[in-house]
NUTI-381777 format. One record per residue (C-alpha): residue in three letters; residue number from 1; x, y, z. Coordinates in steps of 0.25 Angstrom, whole numbers, plus 5000, padded with zeros to 4 digits. Layout:
N
 code pos   px   py   pz
  ALA NUM    X    Y    Z
...
REM end
This chain:
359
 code pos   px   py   pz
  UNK   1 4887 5446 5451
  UNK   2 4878 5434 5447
  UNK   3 4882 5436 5432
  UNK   4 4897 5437 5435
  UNK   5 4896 5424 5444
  UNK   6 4889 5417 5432
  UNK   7 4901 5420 5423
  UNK   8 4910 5416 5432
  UNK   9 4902 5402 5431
  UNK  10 4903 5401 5417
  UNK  11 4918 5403 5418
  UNK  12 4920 5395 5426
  UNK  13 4911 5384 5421
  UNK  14 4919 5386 5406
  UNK  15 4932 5385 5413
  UNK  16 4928 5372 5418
  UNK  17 4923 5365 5406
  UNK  18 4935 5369 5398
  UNK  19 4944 5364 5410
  UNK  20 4935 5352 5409
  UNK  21 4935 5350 5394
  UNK  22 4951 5354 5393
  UNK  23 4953 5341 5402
  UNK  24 4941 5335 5391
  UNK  25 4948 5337 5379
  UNK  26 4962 5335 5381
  UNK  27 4959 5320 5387
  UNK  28 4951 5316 5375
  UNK  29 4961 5322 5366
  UNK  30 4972 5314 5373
  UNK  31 4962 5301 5374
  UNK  32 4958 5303 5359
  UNK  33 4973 5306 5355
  UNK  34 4969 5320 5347
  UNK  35 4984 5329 5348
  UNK  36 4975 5342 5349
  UNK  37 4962 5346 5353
  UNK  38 4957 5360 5353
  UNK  39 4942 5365 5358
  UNK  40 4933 5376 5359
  UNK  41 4919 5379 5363
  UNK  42 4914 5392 5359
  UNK  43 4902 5400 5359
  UNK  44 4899 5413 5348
  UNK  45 4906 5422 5357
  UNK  46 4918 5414 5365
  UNK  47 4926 5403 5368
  UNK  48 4920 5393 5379
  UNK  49 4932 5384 5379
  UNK  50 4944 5382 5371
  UNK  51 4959 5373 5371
  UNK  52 4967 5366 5364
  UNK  53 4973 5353 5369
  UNK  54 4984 5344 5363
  UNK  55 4996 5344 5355
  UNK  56 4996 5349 5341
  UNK  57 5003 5335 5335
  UNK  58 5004 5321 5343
  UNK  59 5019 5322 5339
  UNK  60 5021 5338 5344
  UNK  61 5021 5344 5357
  UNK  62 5013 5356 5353
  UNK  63 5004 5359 5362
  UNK  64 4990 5363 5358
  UNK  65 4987 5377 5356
  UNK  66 4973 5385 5353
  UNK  67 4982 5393 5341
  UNK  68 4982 5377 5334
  UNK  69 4975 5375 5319
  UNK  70 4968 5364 5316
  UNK  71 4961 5358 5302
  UNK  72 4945 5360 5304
  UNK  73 4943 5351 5293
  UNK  74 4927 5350 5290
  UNK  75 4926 5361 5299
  UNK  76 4932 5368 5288
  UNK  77 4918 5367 5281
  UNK  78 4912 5377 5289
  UNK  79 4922 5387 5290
  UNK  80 4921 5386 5271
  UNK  81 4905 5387 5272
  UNK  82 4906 5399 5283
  UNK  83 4915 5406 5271
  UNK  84 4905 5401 5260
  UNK  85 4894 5407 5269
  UNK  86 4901 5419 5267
  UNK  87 4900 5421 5253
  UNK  88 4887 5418 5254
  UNK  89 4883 5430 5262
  UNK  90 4892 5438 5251
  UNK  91 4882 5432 5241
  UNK  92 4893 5425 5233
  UNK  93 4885 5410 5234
  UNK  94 4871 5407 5240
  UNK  95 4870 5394 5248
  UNK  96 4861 5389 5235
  UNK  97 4871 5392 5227
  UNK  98 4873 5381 5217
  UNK  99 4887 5376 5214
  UNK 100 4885 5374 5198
  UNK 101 4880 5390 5199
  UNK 102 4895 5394 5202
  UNK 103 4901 5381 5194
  UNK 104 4892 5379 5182
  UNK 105 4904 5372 5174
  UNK 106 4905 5362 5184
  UNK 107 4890 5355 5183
  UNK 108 4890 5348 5171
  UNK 109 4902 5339 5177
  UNK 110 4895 5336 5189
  UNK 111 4886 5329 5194
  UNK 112 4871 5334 5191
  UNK 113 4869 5331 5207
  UNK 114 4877 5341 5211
  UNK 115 4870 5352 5202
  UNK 116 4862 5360 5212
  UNK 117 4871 5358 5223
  UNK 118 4872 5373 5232
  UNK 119 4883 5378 5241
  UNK 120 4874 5374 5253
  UNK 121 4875 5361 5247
  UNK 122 4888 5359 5246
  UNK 123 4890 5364 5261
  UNK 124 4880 5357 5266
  UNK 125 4885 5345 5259
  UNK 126 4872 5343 5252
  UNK 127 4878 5344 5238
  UNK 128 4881 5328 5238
  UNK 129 4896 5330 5234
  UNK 130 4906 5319 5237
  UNK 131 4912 5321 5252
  UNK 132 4925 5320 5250
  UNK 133 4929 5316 5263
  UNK 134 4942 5310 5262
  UNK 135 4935 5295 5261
  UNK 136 4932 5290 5248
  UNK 137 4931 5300 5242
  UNK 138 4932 5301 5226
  UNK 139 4946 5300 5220
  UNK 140 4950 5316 5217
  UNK 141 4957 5320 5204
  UNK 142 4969 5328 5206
  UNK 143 4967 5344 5206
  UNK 144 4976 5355 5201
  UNK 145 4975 5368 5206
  UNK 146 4973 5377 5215
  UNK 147 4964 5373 5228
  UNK 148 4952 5380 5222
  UNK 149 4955 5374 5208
  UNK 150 4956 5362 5214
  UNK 151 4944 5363 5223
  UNK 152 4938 5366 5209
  UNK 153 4941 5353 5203
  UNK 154 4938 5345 5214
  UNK 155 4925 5352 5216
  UNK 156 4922 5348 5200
  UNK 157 4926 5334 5202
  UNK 158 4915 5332 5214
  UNK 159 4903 5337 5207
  UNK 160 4907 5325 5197
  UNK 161 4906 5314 5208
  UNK 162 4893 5309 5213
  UNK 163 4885 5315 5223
  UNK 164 4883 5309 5236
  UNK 165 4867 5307 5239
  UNK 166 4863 5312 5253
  UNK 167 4853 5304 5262
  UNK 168 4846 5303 5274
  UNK 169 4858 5298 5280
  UNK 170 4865 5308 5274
  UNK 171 4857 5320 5270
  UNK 172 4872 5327 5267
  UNK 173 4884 5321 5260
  UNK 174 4896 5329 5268
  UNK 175 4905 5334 5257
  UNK 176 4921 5341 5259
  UNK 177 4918 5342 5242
  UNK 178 4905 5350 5244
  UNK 179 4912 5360 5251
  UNK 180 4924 5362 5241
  UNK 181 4911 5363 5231
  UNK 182 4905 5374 5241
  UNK 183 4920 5381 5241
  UNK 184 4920 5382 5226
  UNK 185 4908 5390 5225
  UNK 186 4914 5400 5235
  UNK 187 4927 5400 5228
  UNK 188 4919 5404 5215
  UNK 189 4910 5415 5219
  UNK 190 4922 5422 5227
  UNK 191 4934 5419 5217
  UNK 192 4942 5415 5230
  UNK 193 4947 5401 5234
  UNK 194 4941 5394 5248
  UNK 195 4957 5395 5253
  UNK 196 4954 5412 5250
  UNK 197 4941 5412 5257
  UNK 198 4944 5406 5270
  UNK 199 4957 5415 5271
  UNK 200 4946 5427 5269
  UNK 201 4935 5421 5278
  UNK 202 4943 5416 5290
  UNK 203 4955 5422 5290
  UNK 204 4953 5434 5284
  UNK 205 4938 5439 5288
  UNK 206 4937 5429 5302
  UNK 207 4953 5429 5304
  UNK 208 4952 5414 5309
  UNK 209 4967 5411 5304
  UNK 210 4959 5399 5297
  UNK 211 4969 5392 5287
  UNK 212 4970 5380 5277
  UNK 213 4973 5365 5278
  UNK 214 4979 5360 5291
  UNK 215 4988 5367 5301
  UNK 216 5001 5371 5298
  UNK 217 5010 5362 5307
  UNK 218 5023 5364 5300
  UNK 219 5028 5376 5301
  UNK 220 5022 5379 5315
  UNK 221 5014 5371 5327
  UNK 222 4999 5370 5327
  UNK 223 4991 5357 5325
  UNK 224 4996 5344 5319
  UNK 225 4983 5336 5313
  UNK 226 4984 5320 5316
  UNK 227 4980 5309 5308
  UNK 228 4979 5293 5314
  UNK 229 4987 5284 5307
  UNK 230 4991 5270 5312
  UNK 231 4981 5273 5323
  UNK 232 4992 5285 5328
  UNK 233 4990 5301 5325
  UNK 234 4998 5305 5316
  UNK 235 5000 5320 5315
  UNK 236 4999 5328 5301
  UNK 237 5008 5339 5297
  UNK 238 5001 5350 5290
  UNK 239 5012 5348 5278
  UNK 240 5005 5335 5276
  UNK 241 4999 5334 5262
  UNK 242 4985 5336 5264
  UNK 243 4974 5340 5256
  UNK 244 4957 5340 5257
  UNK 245 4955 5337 5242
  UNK 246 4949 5349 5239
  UNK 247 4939 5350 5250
  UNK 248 4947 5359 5259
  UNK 249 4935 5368 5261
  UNK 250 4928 5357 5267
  UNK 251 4940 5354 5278
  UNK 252 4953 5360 5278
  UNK 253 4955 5373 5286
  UNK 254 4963 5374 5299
  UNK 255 4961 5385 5310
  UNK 256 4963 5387 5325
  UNK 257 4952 5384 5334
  UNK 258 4951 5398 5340
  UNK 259 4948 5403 5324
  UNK 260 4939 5391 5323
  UNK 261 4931 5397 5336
  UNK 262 4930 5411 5328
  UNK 263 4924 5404 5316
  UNK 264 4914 5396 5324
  UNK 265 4910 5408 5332
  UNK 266 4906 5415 5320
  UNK 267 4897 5402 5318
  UNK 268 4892 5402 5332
  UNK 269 4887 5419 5332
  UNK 270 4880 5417 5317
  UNK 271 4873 5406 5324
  UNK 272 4868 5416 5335
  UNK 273 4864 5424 5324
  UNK 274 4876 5433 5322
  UNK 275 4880 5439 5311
  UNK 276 4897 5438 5310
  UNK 277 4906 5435 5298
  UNK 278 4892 5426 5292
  UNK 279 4879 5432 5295
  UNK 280 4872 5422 5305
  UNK 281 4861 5418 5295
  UNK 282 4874 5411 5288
  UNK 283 4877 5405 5300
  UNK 284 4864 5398 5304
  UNK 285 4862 5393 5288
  UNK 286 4878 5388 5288
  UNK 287 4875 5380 5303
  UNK 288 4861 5376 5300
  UNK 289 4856 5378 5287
  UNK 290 4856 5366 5282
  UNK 291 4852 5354 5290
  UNK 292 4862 5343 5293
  UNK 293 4875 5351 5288
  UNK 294 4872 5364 5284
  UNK 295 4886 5371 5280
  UNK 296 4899 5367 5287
  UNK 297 4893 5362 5298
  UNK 298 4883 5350 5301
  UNK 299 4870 5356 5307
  UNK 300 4866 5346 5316
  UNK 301 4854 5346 5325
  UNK 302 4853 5335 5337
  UNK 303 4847 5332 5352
  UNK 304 4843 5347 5351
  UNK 305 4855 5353 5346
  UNK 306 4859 5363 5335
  UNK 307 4875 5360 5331
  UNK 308 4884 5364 5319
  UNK 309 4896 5353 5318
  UNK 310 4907 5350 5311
  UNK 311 4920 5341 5311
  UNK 312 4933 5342 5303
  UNK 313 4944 5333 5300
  UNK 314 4954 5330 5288
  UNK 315 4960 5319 5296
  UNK 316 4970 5327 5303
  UNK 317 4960 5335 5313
  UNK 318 4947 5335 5318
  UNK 319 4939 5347 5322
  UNK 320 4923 5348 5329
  UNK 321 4915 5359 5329
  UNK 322 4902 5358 5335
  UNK 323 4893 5372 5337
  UNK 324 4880 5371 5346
  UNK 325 4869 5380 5338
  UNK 326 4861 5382 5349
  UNK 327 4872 5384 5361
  UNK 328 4879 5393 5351
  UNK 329 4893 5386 5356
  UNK 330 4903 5379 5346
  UNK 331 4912 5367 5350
  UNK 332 4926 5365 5344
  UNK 333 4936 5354 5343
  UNK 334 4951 5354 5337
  UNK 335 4958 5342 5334
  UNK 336 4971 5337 5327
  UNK 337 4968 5325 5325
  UNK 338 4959 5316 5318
  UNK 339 4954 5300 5319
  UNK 340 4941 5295 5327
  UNK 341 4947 5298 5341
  UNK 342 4949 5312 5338
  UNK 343 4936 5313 5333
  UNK 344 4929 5304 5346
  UNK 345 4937 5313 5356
  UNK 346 4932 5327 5347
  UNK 347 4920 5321 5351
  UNK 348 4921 5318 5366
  UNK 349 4926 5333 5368
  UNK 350 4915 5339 5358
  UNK 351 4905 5332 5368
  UNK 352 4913 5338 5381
  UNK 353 4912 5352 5376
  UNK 354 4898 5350 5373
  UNK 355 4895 5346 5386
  UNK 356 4904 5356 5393
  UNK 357 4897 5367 5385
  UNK 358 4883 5363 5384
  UNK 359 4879 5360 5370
REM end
């Protein structure tokens, strides 16, 4: 009887922080002028609290669904070093694995800084390869090709640019490059393209239904992402011509948020020591093996806490993910939108979710 009557208590008690938190979210989407927000809270095992709230454009009707896509953006780098990780364990690359080992052509072009750069380096942006963050970055030449010839070329003309020096300040130099510099050792020990790899990973192995790019809008309703111009969001159709540069490994893959749950699960039972699709060993050295960022997520380690974190955005979206190691729970926010109140109100509800749930 008293077990029965303490999960009743529990119910009870979720029901009414996610009533609270519903009536939370959808007031600082509103007051922070974000068209759709969706959230979860998750541990290894189950779903804690989950909606979606909002329209899918600011000129739609749509309502919000939890079937909706959205661009992940830098979250993407996690989901490309969890399918690196897996070659690893095959024994196709080491960590230590040295880029100039698989491209041996490639080093008397580039700079002798970069010659002992590993994989870990480059995921753990340790390498000191240019950021390429949309922001001045180096003027690109235009590349022919497929996207892994191209990826190639790009990856050439990087290692010819300076390196960028890390410091106490800055003891990593966060890098979209580095990862297509990572993705091109993977593409040449398994003679398939990063496109090929997550459709075997994710969708194939996982069946996540994870897919490139931004959300088809078109041809069907789902999530429209927004832009600011003239201080007034402007949404973006997924016709739009868009492209990362060559650094889509490092930021442009869409998915819905009950896949992303499954994929951040996965994390969440390695870091309790489960084997699953990686062995758990993998998981604690992705989350925590390097200090500062370790691979695809920043390892941070404050006021007693143990957190693996990450944000994305292509300036149409923005999503935050934030996983408590020593509560074993995850938090994750949605958006369509991107500018510095999106970003301020992801914040306030990432707080309120923490706070609800006890991390």
């Amino acid at each position: 009887m008293k077990k029965i009557t303490t999960i009743l208590l529990l119910t009870i008690s979720v029901i009414c922080f996610g009533q609270k938190t519903i009536n939370f979210a959808d007031s600082i989407r509103k007051s922070y002028n974000i068209p759709e927000i969706s959230y979860a809270v998750i541990d290894s095992r189950s779903t804690l609290e989950i909606a979606a709230l909002g329209k899918h454009s600011v000129n739609l009707p749509d309502a919000a669904t939890l079937n909706d896509r959205f661009h992940i953006g830098s979250n993407t780098k996690a989901m490309t070093a969890f399918v690196i990780a897996k070659y690893v364990e095959n024994g196709k690359l080491k960590w230590t694995t040295q880029f100039f080992d698989l491209f041996p052509e490639w080093k008397q072009k580039s700079k002798p800084e970069y010659a002992n750069m590993t994989l870990q380096d480059l995921l753990s942006h340790k390498a000191g390869i240019q950021p390429f963050q949309g922001e001045n970055d180096p003027a690109i030449p235009g590349f022919k090709g497929t996207n892994p010839e191209k990826r190639k070329q790009f990856g050439q003309f990087v290692l010819t640019l300076e390196p960028v020096k890390p410091d106490e300040q800055n003891p990593f130099i966060y890098s979209n490059a580095g990862y297509t510099l990572a993705t091109l050792m993977l593409e040449k020990v398994t003679h398939k393209s990063w496109e090929q790899l997550v459709e075997k990973v994710f969708n194939k192995d996982l069946k996540l239904n994870v897919k490139l790019s931004w959300p088809e809008n078109q041809k069907q309703k789902d999530t429209w992402g927004h832009r600011t111009e003239d201080g007034k969001l402007e949404p973006v159709p997924s016709n739009f011509d868009y492209h990362l540069d060559y650094t889509e490994p490092a930021g442009d893959l869409n998915i819905k948020l009950k896949d992303y749950i499954k994929f951040i699960q996965l994390n969440l039972k390695g870091l309790e020591k489960q084997d699953n699709y990686l062995k758990a060993e993998t998981y604690t050295f992705i989350h925590k093996g390097i200090p500062n960022y370790s691979l695809g997520w920043f390892n941070i380690y404050e006021n007693g806490k143990e957190l693996s974190t990450h944000s994305g955005t292509a300036g149409t979206y923005y999503t935050l993910v934030h996983i408590d190691r020593l509560k074993n729970k995850a938090y994750i926010i949605f958006t369509n939108s991107f500018n510095p109140d999106t970003q301020q109100g992801v914040r306030l509800l990432m707080r309120k979710l923490k706070e609800n749930y006890g991390s």
